[in-house]
Biopython code that builds the backbone (N, CA, C, O; Angstrom):
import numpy as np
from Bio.PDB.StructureBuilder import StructureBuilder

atoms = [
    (1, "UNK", "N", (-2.038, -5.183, 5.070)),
    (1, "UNK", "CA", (-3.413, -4.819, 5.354)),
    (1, "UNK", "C", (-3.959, -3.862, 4.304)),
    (1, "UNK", "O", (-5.162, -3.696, 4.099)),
    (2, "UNK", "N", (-2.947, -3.229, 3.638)),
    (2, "UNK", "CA", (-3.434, -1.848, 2.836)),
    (2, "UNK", "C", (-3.682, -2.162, 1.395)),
    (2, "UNK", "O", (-3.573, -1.333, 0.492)),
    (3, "UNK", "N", (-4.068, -3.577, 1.220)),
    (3, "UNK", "CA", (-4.232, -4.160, -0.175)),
    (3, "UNK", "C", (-5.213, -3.625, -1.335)),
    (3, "UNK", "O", (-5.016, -3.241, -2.488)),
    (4, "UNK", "N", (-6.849, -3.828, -0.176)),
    (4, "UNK", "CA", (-7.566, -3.175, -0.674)),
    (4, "UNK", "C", (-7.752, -1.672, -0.254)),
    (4, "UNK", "O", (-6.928, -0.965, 0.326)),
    (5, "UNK", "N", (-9.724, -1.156, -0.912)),
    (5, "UNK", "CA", (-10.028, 0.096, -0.759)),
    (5, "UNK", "C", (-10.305, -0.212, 0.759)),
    (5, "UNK", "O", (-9.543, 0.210, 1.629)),
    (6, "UNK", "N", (-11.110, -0.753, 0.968)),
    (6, "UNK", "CA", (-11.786, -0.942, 2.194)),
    (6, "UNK", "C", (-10.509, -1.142, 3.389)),
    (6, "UNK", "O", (-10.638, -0.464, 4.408)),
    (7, "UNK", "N", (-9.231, -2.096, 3.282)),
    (7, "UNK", "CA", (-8.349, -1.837, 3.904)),
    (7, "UNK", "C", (-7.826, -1.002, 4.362)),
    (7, "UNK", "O", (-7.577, -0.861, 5.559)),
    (8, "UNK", "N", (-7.439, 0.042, 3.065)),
    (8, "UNK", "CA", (-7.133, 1.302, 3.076)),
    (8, "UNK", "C", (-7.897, 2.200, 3.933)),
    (8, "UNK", "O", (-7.378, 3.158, 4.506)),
    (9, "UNK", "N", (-9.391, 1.824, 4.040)),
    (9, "UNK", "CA", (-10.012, 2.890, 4.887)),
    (9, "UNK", "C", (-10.357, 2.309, 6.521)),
    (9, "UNK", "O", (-11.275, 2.643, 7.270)),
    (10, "UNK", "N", (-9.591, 1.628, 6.669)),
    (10, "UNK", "CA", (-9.558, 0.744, 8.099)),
    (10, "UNK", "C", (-8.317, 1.503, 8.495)),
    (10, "UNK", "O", (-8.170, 1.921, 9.643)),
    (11, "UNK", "N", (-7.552, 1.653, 7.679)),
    (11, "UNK", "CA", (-5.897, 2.406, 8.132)),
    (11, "UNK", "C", (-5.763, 3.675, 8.143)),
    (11, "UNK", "O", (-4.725, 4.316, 8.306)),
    (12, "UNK", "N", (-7.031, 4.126, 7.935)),
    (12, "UNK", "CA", (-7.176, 5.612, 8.017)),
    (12, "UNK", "C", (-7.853, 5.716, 9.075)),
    (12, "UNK", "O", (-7.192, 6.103, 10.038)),
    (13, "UNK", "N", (-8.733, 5.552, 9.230)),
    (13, "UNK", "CA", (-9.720, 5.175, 10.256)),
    (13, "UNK", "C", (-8.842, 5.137, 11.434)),
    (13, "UNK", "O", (-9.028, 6.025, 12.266)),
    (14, "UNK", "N", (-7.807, 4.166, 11.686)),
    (14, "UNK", "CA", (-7.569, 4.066, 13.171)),
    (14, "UNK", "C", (-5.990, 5.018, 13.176)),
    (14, "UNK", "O", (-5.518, 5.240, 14.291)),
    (15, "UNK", "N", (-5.311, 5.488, 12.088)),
    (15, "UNK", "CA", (-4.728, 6.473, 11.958)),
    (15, "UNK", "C", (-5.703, 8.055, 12.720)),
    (15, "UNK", "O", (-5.107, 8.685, 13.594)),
    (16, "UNK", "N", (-6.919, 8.460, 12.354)),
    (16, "UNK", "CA", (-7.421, 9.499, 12.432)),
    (16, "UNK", "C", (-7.918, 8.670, 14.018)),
    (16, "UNK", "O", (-7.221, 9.285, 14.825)),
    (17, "UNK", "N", (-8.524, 7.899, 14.625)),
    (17, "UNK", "CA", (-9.117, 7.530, 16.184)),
    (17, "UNK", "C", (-7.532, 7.687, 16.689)),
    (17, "UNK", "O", (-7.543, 8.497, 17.616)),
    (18, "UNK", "N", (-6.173, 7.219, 16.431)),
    (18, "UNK", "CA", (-5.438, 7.748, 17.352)),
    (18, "UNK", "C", (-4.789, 9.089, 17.293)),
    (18, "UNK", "O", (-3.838, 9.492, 17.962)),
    (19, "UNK", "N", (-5.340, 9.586, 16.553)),
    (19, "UNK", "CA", (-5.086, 11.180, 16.532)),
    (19, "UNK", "C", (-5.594, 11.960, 17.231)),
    (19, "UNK", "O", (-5.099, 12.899, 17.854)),
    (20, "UNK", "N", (-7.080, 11.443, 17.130)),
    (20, "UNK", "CA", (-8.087, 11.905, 18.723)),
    (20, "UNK", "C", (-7.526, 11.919, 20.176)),
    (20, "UNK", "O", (-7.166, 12.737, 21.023)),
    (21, "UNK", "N", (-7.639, 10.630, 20.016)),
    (21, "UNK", "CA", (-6.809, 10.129, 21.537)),
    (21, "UNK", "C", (-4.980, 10.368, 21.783)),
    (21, "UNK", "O", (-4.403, 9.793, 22.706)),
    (22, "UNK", "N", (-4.402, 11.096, 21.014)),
    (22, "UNK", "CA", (-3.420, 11.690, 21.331)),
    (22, "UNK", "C", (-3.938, 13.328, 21.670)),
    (22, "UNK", "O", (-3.593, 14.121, 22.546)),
    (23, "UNK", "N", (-4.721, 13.400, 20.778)),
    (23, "UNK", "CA", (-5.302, 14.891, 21.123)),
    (23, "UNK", "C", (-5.852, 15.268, 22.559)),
    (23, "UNK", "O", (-5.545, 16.242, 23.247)),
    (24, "UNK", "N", (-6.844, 14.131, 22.867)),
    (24, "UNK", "CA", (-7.694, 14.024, 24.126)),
    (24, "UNK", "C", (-7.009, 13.811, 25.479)),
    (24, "UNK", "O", (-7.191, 14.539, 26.455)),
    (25, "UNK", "N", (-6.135, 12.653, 25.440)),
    (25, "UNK", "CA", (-5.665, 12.108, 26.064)),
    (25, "UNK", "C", (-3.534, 12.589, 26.663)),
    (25, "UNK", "O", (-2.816, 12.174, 27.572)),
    (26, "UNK", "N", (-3.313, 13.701, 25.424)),
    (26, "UNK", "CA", (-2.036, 13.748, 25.903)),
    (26, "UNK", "C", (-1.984, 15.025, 25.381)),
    (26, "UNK", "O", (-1.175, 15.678, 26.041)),
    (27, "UNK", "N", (-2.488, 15.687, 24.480)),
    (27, "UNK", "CA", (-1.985, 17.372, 24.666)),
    (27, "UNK", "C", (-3.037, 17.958, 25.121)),
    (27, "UNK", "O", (-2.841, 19.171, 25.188)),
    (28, "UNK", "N", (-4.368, 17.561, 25.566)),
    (28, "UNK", "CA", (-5.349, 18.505, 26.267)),
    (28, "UNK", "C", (-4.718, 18.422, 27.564)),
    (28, "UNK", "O", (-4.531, 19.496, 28.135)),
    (29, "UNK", "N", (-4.361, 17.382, 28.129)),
    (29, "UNK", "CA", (-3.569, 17.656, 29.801)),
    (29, "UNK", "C", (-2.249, 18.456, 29.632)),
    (29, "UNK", "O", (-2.103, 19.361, 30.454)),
    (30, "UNK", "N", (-1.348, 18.302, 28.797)),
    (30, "UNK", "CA", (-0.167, 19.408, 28.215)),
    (30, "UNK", "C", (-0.553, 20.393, 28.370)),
    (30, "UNK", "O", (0.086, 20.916, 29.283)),
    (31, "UNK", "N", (-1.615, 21.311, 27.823)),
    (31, "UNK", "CA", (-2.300, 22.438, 27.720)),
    (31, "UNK", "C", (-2.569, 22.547, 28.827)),
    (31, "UNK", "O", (-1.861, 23.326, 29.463)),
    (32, "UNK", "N", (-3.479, 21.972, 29.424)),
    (32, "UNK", "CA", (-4.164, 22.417, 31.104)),
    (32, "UNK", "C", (-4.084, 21.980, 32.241)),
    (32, "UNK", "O", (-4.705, 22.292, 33.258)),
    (33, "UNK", "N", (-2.956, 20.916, 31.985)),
    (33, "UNK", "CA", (-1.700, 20.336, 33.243)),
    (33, "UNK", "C", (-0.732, 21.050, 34.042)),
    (33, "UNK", "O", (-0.433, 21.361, 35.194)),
    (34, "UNK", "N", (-0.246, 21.192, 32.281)),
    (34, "UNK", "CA", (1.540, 22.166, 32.664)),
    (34, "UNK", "C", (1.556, 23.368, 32.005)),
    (34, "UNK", "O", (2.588, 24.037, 32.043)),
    (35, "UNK", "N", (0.519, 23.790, 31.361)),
    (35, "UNK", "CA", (0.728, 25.389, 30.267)),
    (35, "UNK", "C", (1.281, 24.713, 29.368)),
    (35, "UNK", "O", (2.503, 24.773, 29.230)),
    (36, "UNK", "N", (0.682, 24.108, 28.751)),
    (36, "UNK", "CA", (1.607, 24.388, 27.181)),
    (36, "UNK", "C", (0.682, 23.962, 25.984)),
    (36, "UNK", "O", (0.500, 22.989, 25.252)),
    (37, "UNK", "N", (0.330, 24.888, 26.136)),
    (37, "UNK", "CA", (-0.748, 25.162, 24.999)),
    (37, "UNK", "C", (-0.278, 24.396, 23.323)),
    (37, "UNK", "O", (-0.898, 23.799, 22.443)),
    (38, "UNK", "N", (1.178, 24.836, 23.542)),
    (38, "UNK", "CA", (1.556, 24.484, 21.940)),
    (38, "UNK", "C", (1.139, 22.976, 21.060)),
    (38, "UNK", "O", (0.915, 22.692, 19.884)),
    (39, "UNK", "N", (1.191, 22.077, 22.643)),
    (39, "UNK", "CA", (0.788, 20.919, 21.980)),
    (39, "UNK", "C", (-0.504, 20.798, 21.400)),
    (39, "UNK", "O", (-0.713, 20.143, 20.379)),
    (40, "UNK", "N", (-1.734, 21.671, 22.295)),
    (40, "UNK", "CA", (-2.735, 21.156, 21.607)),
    (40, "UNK", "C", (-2.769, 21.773, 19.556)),
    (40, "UNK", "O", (-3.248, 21.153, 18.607)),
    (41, "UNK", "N", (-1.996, 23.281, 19.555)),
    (41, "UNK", "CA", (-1.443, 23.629, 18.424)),
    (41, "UNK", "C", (-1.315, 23.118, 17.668)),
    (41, "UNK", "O", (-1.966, 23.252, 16.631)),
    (42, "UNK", "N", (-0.277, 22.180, 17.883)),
    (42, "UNK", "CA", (0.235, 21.364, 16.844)),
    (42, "UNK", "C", (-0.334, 20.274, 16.526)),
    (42, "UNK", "O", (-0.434, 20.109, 15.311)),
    (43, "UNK", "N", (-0.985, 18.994, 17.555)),
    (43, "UNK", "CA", (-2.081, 18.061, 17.545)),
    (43, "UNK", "C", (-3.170, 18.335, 16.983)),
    (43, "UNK", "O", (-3.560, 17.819, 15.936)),
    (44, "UNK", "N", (-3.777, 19.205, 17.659)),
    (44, "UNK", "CA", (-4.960, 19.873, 16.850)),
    (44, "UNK", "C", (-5.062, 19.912, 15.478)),
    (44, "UNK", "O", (-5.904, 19.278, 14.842)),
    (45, "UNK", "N", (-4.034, 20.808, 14.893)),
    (45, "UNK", "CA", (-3.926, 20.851, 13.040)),
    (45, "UNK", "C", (-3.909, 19.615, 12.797)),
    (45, "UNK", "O", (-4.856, 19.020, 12.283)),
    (46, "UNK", "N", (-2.540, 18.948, 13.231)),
    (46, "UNK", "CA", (-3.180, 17.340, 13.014)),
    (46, "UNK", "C", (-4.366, 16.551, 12.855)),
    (46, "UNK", "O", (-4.675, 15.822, 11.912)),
    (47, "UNK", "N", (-4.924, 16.779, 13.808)),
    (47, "UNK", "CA", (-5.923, 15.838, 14.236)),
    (47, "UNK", "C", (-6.993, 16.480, 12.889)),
    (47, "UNK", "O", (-7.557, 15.664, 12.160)),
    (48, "UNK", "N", (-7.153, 17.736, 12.706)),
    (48, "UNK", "CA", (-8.097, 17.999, 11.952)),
    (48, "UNK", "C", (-7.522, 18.118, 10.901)),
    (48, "UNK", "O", (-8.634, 18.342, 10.422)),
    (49, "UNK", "N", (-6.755, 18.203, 9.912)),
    (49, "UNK", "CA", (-6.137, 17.228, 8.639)),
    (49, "UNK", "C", (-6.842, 16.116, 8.136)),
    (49, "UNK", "O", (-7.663, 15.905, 7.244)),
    (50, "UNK", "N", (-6.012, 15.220, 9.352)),
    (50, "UNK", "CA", (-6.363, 13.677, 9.349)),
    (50, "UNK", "C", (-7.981, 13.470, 9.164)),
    (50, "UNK", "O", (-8.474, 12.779, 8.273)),
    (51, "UNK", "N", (-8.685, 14.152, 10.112)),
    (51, "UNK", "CA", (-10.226, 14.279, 10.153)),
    (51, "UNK", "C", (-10.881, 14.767, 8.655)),
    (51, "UNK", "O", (-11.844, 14.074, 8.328)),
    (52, "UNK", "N", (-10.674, 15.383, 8.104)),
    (52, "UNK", "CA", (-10.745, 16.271, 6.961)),
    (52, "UNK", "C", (-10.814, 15.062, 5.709)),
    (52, "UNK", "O", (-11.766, 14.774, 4.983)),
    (53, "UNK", "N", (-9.431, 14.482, 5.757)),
    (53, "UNK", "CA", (-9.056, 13.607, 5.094)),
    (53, "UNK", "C", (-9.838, 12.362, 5.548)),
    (53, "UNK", "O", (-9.379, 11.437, 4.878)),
    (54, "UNK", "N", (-10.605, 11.988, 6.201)),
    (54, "UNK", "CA", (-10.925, 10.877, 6.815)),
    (54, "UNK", "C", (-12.627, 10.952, 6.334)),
    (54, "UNK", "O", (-13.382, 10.148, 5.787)),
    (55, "UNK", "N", (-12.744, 12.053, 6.738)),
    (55, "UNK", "CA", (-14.252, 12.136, 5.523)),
    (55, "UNK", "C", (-14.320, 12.117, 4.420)),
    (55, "UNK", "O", (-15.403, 11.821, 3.916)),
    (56, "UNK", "N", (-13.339, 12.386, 3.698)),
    (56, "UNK", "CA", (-13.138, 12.543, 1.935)),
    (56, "UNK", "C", (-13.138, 11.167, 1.774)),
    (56, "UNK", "O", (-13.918, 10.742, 0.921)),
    (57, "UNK", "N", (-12.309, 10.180, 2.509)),
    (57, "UNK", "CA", (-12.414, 8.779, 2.325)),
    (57, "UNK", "C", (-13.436, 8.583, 2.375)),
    (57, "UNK", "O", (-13.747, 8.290, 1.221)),
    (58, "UNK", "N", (-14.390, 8.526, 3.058)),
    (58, "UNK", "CA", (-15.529, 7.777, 3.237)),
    (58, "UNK", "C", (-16.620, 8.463, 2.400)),
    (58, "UNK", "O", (-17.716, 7.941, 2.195)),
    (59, "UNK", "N", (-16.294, 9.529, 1.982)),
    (59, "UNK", "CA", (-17.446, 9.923, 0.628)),
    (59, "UNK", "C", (-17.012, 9.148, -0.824)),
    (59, "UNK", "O", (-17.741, 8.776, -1.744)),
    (60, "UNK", "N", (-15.134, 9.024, -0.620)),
    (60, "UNK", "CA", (-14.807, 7.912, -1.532)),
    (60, "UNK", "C", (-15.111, 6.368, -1.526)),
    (60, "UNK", "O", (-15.361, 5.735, -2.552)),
    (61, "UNK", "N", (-15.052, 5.724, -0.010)),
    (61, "UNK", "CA", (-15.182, 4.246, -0.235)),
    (61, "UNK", "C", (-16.695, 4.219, -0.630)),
    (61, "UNK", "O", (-17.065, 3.205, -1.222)),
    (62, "UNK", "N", (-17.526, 5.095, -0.408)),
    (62, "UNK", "CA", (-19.433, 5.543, -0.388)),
    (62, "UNK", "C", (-19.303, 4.864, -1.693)),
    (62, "UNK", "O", (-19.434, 3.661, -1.916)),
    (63, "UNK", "N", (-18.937, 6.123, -2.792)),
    (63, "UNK", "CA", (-19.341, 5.479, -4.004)),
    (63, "UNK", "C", (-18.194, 4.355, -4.615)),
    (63, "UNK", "O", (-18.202, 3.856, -5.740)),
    (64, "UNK", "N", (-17.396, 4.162, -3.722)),
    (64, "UNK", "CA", (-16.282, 3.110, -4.856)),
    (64, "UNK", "C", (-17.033, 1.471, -4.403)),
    (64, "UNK", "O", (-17.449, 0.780, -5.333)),
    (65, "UNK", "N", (-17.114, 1.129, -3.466)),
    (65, "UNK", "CA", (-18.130, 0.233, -3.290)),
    (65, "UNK", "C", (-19.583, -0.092, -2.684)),
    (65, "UNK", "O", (-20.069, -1.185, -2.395)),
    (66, "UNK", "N", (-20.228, 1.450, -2.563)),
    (66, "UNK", "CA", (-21.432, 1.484, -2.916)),
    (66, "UNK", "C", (-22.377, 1.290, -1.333)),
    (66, "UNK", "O", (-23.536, 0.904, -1.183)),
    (67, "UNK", "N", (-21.466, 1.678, -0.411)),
    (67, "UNK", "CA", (-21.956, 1.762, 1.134)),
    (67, "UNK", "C", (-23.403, 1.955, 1.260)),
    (67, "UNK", "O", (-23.932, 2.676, 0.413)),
    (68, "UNK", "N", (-23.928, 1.580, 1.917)),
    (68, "UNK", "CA", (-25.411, 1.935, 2.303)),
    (68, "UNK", "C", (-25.145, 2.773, 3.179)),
    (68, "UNK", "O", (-24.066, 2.761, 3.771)),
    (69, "UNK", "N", (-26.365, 3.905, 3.481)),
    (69, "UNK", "CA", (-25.864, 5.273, 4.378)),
    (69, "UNK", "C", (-25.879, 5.068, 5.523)),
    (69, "UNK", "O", (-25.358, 5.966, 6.185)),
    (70, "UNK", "N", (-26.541, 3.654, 6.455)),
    (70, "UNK", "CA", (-25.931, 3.316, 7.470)),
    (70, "UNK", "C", (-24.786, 3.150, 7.884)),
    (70, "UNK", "O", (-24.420, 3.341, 9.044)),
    (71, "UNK", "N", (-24.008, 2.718, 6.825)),
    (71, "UNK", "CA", (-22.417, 2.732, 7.011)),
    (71, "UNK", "C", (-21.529, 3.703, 6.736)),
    (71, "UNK", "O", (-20.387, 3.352, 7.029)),
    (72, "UNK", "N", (-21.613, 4.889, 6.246)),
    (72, "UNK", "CA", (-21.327, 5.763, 6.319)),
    (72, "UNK", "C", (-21.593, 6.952, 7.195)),
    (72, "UNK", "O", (-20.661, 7.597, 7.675)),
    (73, "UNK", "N", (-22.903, 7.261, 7.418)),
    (73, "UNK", "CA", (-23.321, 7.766, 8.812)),
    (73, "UNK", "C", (-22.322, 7.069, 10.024)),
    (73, "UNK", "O", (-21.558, 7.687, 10.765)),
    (74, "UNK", "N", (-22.541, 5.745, 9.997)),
    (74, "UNK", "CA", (-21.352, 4.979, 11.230)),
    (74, "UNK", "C", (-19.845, 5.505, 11.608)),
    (74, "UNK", "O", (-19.207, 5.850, 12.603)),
    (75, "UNK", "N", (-19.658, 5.338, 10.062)),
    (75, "UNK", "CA", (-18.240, 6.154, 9.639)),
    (75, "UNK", "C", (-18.111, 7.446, 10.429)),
    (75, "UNK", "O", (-17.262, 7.539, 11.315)),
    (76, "UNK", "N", (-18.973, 8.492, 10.116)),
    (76, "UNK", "CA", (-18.778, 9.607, 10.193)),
    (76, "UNK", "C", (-19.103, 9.743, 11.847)),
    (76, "UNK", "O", (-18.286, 10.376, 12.515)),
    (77, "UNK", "N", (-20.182, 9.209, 12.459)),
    (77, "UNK", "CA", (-20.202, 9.175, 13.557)),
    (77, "UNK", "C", (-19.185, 8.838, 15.038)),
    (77, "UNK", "O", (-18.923, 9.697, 15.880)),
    (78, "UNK", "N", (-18.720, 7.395, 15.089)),
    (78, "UNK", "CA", (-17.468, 7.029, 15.290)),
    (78, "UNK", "C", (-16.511, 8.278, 15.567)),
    (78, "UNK", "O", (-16.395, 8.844, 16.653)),
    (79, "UNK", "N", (-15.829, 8.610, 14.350)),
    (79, "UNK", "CA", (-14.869, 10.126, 14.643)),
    (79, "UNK", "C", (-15.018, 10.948, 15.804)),
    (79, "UNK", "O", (-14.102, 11.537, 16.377)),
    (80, "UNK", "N", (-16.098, 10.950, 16.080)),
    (80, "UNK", "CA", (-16.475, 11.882, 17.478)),
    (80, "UNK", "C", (-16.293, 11.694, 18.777)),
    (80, "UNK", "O", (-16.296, 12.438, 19.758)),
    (81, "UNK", "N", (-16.065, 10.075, 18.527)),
    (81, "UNK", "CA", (-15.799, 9.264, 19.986)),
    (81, "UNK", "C", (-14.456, 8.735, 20.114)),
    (81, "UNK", "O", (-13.895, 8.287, 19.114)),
    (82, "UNK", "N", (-13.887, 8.743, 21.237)),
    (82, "UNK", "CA", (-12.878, 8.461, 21.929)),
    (82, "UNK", "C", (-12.985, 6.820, 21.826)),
    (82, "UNK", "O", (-13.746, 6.151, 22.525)),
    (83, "UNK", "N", (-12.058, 6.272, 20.796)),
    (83, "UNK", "CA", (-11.959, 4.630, 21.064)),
    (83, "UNK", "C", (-13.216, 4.100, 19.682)),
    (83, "UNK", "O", (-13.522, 2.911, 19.596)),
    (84, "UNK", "N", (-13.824, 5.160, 18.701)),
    (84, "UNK", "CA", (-14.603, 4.770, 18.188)),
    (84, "UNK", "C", (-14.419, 4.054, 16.936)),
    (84, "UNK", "O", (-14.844, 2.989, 16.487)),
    (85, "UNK", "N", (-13.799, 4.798, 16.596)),
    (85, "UNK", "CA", (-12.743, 4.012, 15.164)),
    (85, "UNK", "C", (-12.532, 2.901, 15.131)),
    (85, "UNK", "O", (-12.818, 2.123, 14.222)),
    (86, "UNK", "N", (-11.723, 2.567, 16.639)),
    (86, "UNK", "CA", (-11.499, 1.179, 16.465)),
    (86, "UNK", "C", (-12.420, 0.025, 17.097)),
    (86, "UNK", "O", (-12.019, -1.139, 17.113)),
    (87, "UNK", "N", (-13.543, 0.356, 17.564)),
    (87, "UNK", "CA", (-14.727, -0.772, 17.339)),
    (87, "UNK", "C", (-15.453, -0.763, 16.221)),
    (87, "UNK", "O", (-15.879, -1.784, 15.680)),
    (88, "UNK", "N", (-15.730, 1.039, 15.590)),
    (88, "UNK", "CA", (-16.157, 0.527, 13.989)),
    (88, "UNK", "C", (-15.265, -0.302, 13.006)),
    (88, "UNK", "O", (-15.654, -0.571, 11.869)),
    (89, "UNK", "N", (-13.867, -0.752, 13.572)),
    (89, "UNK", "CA", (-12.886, -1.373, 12.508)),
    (89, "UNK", "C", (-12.946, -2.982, 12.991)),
    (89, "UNK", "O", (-12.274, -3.767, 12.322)),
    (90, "UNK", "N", (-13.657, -3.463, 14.027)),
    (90, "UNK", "CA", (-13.945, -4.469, 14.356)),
    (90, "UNK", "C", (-15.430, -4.975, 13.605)),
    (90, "UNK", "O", (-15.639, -6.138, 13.259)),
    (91, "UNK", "N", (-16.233, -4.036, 13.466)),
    (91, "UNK", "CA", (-17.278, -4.076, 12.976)),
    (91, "UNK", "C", (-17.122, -4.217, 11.324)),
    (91, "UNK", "O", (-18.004, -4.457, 10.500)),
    (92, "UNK", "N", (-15.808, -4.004, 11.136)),
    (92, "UNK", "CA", (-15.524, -3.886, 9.240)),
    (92, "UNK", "C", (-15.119, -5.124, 9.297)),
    (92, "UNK", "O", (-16.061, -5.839, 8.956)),
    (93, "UNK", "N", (-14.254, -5.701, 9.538)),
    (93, "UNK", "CA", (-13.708, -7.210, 9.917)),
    (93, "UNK", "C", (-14.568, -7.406, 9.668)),
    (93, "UNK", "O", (-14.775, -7.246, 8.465)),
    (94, "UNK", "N", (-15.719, -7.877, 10.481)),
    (94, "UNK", "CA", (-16.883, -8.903, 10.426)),
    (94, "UNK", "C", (-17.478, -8.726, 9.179)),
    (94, "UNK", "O", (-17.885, -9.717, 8.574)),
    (95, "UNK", "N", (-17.581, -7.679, 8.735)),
    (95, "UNK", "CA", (-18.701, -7.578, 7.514)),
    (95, "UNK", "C", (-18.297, -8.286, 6.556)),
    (95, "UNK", "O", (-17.317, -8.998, 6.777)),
    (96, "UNK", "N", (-18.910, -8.310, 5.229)),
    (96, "UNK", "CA", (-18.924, -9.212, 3.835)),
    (96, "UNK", "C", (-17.830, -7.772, 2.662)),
    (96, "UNK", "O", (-17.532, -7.836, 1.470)),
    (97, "UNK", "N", (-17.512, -6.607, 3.753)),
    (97, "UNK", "CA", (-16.385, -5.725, 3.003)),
    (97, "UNK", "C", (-15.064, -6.128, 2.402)),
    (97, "UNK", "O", (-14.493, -5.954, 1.326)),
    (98, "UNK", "N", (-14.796, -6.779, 3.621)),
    (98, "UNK", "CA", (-13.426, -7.412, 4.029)),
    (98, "UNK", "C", (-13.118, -8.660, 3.804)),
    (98, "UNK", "O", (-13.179, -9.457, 4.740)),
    (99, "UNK", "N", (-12.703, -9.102, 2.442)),
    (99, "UNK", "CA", (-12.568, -10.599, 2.537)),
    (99, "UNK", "C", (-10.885, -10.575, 1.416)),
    (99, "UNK", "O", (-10.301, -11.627, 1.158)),
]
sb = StructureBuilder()
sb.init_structure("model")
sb.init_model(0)
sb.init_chain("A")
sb.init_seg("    ")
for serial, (resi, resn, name, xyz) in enumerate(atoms, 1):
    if name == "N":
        sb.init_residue(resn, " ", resi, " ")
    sb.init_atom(name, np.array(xyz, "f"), 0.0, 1.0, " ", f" {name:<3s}", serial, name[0])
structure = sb.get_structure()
């Protein structure tokens, strides 16, 4: 899958959406389930790494093949949502990006 650029940023993409949803979904209840804060600690740095890194991509795929700012706004938007990544990576499939 990681052939191309655009590949490459499909595998980041749902690398950084399940980072969320490990975040959201399994150390925020760790934290305020059972006390244990540490996970969100350690997830957290994670998650915002990955996030960090996940925008630098997309200011890179911007100018490497020349995104219109709808698709990048998309990009950046997505990140915020739980499960978003991977319908914007359904939405990359379809496009004329991915061939």
């Amino acid at each position: 899958m990681a052939h191309t650029t655009i590949n490459r940023f499909r595998m980041m993409g749902l690398i950084e959406g399940g980072s969320l949803l490990i975040l959201l979904f399994i150390a925020m209840p760790l934290k305020y389930g059972f006390d244990i804060p540490q996970a969100v600690s350690v997830v957290g740095a994670l998650h915002g790494f990955l996030f960090v890194t996940y925008v630098l991509f997309i200011a890179y795929i911007t100018l490497k093949i020349r995104w219109s700012f709808k698709w990048a706004a998309g990009a950046v938007a997505v990140a915020f949502i739980p499960f978003g990544n991977f319908v914007f990576d359904k939405y990359l499939k379809k496009s004329s990006f991915v061939n």
